[in-house]
C-alpha positions as CSV (number, residue, x, y, z in Angstrom):
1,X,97.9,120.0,91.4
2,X,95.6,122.6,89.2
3,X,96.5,122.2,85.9
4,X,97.6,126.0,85.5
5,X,99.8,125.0,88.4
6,X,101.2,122.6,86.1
7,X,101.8,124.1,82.8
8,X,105.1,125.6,84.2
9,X,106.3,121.9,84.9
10,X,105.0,120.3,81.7
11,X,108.7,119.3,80.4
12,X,110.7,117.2,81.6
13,X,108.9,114.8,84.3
14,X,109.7,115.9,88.3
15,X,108.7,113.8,91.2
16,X,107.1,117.0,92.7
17,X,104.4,117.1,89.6
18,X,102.9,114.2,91.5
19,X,100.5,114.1,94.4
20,X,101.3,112.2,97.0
21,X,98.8,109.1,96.6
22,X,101.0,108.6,93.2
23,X,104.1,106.6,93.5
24,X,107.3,108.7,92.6
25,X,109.2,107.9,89.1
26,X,112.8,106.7,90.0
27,X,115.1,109.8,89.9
28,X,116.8,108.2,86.6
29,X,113.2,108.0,84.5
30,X,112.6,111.5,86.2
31,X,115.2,113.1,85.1
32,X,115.1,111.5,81.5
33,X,111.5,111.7,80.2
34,X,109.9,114.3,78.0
35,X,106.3,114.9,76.0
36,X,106.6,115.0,72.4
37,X,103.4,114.6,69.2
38,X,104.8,111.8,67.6
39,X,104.2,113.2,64.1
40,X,106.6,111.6,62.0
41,X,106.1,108.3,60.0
42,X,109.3,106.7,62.4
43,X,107.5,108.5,65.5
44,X,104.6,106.7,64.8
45,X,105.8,103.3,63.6
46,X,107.8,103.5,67.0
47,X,104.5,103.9,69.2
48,X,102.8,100.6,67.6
49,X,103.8,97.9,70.1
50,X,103.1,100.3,73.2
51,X,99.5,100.9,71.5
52,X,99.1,97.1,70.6
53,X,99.5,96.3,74.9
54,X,96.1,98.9,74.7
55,X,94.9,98.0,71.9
56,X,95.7,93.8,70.8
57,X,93.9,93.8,67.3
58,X,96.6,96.4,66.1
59,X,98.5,93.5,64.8
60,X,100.1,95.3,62.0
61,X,102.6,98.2,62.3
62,X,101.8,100.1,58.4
63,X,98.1,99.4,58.9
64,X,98.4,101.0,62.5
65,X,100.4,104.3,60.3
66,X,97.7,104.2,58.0
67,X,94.8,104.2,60.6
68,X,96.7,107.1,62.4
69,X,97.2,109.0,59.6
70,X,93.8,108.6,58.6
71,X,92.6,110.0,62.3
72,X,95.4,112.9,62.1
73,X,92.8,114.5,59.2
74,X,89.9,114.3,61.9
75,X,92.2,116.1,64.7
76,X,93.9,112.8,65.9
77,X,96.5,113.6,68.4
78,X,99.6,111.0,69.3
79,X,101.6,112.3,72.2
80,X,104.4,110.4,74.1
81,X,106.1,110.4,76.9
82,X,110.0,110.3,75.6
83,X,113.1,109.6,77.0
84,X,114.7,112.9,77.3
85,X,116.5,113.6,73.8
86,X,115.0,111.3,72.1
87,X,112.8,111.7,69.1
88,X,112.4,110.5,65.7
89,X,115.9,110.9,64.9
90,X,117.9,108.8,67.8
91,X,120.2,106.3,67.0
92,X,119.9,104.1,70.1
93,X,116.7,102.2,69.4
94,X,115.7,101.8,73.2
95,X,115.2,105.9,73.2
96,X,113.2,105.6,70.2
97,X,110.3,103.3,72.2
98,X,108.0,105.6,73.9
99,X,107.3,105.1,77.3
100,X,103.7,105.7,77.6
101,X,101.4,107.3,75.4
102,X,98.1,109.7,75.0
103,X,95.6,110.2,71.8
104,X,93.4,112.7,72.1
105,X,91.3,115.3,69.7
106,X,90.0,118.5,70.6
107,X,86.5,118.7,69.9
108,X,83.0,121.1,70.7
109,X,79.7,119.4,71.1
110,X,76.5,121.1,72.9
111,X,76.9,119.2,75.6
112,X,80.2,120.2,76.4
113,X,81.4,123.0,74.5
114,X,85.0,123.0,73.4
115,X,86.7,119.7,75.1
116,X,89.8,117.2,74.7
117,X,88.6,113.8,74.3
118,X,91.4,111.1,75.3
119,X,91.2,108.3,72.9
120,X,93.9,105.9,74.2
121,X,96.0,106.4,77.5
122,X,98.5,104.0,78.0
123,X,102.2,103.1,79.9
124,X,104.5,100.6,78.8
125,X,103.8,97.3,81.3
126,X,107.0,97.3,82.3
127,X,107.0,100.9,83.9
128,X,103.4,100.6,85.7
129,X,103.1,102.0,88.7
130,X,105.7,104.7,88.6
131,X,104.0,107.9,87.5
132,X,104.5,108.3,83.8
133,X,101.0,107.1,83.2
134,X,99.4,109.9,85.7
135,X,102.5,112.2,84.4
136,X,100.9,111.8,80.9
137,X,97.2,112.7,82.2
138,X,98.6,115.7,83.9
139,X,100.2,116.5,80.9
140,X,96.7,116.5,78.7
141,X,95.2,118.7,81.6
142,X,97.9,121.1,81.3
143,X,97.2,121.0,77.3
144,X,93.5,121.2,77.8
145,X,93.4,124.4,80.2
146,X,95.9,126.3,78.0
147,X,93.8,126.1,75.0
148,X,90.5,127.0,77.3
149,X,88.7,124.0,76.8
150,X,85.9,123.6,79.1
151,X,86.7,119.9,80.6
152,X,89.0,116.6,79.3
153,X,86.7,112.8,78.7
154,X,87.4,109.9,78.2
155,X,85.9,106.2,78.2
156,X,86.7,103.1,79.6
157,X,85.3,99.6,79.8
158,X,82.5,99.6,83.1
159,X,84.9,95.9,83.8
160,X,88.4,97.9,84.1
161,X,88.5,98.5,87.9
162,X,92.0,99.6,87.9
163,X,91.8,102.2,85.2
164,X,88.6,103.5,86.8
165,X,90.5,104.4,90.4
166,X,93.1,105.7,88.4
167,X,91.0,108.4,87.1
168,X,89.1,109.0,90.1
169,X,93.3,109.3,91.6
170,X,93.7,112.0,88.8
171,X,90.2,113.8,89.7
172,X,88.3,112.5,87.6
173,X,84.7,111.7,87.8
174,X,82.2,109.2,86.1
175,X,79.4,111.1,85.1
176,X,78.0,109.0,81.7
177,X,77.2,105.6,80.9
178,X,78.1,105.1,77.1
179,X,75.9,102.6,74.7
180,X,77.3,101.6,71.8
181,X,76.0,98.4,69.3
182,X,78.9,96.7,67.0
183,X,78.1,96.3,63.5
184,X,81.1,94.3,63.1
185,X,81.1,91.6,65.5
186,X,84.7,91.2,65.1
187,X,85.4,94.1,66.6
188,X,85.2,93.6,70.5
189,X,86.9,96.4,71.8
């Protein structure tokens, strides 16, 4: 589906947002899910062990605020994939945990003019394989094309198979090879 195709489905998730090679969300998750910025200090507190299955050294939930507040000033973007009605504010605390999850930052370089960069895309474990993560994707697509950016990039490691056939499943295509050198050996990710 083009992305200006989607922008008229962006809220809530329905099975006919997804192509065919992507399995169907149960009618119940369907029916139930929404995209919200997680924005608020509860928001983001709630997203810190879905991030911590992407991203393990994240040990500490204030520390993880901290950092995103930090990377909010440099055009940090947290969005979520929510079940529908819930936000900051629920009282049930199982609608309050996100069920997958997108960072991103629009950015210009020369290379590629104006573009979204996706820093983190991932779906809680326990919901793999039913949509939400591609959902998501389609979701930052939708986002990108509206504000006329020229393309959407991301990384991920050259090791992680899966991820890369799930972007090549969303149309995407690898067209860099990134080199990077730690300066903090600590740091493995």
């Amino acid at each position: 589906m083009s992305p200006a195709a989607y922008i008229a489905h962006m809220s809530p998730l329905a099975p006919t947002m997804l192509p065919r090679s992507t399995p169907k969300p149960d009618a119940a998750l369907a029916s139930a899910v929404s995209f919200a910025v997680a924005d608020s200090d509860q928001a983001i507190l709630a997203c810190h062990s879905l991030m911590q299955a992407l991203r393990p050294r994240l040990a500490d939930a204030q520390t993880f605020l901290a950092q995103v507040r930090r990377m909010q000033t440099q055009a940090y973007v947290l969005m979520a994939a929510w079940r529908q009605g819930a936000n900051a504010g629920a009282t049930a605390e199982l609608a309050q945990q996100p069920l997958a999850l997108a960072a991103y930052r629009i950015s210009e370089t020369l290379l590629y003019g104006p573009y979204l960069y996706v820093d983190d895309l991932v779906t809680s474990p326990a919901l793999r394989g039913q949509g939400l993560g591609h959902a998501l994707l389609q979701h930052i697509f939708a986002l990108a094309h509206a504000q006329g950016l020229n393309r959407v990039v991301l990384d991920t490691r050259l090791d992680n198979l899966a991820a890369q056939r799930f972007y090549q499943r969303a149309g995407m295509q690898a067209q860099a090879m990134r080199f990077s050198l730690s300066l903090r050996p600590e740091l493995k990710e």
